[in-house]
N, C-alpha and C positions, 0 to 999 in steps of 0.2 A: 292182148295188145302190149308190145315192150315200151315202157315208158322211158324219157331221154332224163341225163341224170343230171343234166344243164340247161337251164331254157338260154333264148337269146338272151333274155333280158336278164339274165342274174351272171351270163358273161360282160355284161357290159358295165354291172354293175362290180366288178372284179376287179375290169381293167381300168375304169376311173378312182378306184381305189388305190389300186397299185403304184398307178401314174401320181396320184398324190401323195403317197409314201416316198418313193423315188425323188420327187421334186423337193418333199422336207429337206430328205436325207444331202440331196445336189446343193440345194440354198445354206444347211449346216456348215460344209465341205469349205464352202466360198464365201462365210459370212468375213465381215471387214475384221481387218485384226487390228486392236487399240493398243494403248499405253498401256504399261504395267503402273500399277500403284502401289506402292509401301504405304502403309500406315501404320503407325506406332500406337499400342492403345489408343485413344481417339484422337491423334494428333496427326496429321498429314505428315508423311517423311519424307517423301522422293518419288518422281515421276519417271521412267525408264524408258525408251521412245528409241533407243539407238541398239544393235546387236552390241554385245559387249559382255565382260565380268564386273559386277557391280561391288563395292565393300558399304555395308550396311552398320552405320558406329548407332551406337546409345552412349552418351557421356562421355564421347570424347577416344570408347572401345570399341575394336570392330566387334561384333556380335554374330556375324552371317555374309557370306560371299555368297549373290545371286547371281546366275547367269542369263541373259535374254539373247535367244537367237533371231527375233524378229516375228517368230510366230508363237514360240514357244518360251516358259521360262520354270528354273528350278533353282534348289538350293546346293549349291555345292558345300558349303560348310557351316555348323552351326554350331555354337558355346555349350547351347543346350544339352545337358547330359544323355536324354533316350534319342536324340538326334530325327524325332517322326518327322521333322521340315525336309531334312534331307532324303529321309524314304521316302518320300512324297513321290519324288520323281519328276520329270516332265508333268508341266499341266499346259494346257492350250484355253482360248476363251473360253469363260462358261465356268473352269476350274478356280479354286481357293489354296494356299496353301498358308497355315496357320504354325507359328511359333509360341506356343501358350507361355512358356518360361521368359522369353521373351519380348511378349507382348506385341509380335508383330505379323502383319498380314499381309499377304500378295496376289493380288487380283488383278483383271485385267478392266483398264475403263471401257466402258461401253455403253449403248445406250437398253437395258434390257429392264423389263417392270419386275424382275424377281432377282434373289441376291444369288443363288449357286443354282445347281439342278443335280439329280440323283438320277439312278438307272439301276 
């Protein structure tokens, strides 16, 4: 007797799976997009809210020219000698990009109970 190599019930069990991977994936795509935030070592610096080129001073020097296009934000220029902010690239919510020489950080606000995510 040829046995079947799917019962009904472990397609269903498949396709409710799949539908809930899909709907992650759909809800990531479309989550809300917030403010960006500067912080300076622990010191609040700047809220960025508008598409634009932003200039980022510490003491009066600029230090970092950030770009926000509305969804997305990066570092176009940094003082910093290995320049890793500006290899950073594009980050979108969810993403960090850190300036250790310059003690400065760019995240985006939002409401989430963890600080980054990894993949």
């Amino acid at each position: 007797m040829k046995r079947k190599l799917f019962s009904r019930r472990d397609l269903w069990i498949l396709l409710a799976v799949s539908l809930l991977l899909v709907g992650f994936f759909i809800l990531r795509y479309y989550e809300a997009k917030g403010n960006v935030l500067i912080v300076e070592g622990t010191n609040f610096k700047k809220i960025i809210s508008k598409p634009g080129v932003y200039d980022i001073d510490k003491e009066g020097k600029v230090v970092m020219k950030v770009e926000f296009d509305g969804e997305r934000v990066r570092v176009i220029d940094s003082v910093c000698p290995l320049k890793v902010c500006v290899k950073t690239g594009w980050v979108k919510p969810g993403g960090t990009i850190i300036c250790v020489p310059n003690a400065i950080v760019i995240h985006f606000e939002g409401k989430r109970d963890y600080d980054t995510e990894t993949w």
